[in-house]
C-alpha positions in Angstrom: -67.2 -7.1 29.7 -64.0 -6.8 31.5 -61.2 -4.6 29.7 -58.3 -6.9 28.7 -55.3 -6.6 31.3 -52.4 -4.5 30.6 -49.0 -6.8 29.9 -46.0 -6.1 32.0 -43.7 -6.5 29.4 -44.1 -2.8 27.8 -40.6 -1.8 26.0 -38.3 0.3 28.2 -38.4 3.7 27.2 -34.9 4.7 26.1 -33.2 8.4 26.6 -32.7 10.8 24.5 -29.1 10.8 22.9 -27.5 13.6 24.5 -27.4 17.0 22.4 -23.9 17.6 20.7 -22.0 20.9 22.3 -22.0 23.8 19.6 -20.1 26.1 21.2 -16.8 26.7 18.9 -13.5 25.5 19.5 -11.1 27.6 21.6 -7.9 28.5 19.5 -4.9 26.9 20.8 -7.0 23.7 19.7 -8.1 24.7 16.4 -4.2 25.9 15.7 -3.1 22.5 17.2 -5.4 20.7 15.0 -4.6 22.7 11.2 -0.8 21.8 12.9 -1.6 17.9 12.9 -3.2 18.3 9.3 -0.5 20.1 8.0 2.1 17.5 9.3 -0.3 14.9 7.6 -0.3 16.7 4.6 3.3 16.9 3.9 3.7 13.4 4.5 0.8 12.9 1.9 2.6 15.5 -0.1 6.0 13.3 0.2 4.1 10.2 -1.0 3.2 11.6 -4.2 6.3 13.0 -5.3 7.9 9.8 -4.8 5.5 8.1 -6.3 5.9 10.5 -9.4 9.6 9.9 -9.0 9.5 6.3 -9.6 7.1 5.8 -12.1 3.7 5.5 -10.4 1.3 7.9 -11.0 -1.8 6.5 -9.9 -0.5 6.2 -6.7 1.1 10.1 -7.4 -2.2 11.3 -7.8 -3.9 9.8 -4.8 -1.1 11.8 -2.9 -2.0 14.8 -4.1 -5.7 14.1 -3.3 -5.1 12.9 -0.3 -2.5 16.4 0.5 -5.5 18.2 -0.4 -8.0 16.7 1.5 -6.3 16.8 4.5 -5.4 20.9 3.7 -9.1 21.5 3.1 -10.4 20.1 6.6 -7.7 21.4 8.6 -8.2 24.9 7.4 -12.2 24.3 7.5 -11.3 23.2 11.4 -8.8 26.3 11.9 -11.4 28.8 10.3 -14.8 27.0 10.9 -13.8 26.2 14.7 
């Protein structure tokens, strides 16, 4: 008995994903990058106070979380590179 013959439509072997670079950022990035999250901050900072101010304070205490969210990756991307 004859073996059965081989199908030419095998699936295409796909490449690897390419490996993520690990080497840490230099510096001037990471200081340019807490810089951005600061500025982002203070706006979020901004947002909450006024929200405070007139009345709203759901909205006053998603400010604050979002000001502290955006303070605790910038400084994990400033110290962490």
């Amino acid at each position: 008995m004859a073996p059965p013959p081989q199908s030419s439509d095998a699936a295409p072997r796909t490449p690897a994903p390419p490996v993520p670079d690990r080497r840490p950022r230099p510096m001037v990035e990471r200081l340019g990058m807490a810089g951005i999250a600061l500025v982002l901050a203070a706006l979020f900072a901004v947002v909450a106070v006024a929200a405070f101010a007139g009345g709203e304070p759901f909205l006053g205490v998603m400010g604050v979380i979002g000001c502290l969210m955006v303070v605790w990756v910038g400084g994990l991307t400033l110290f962490r590179g």
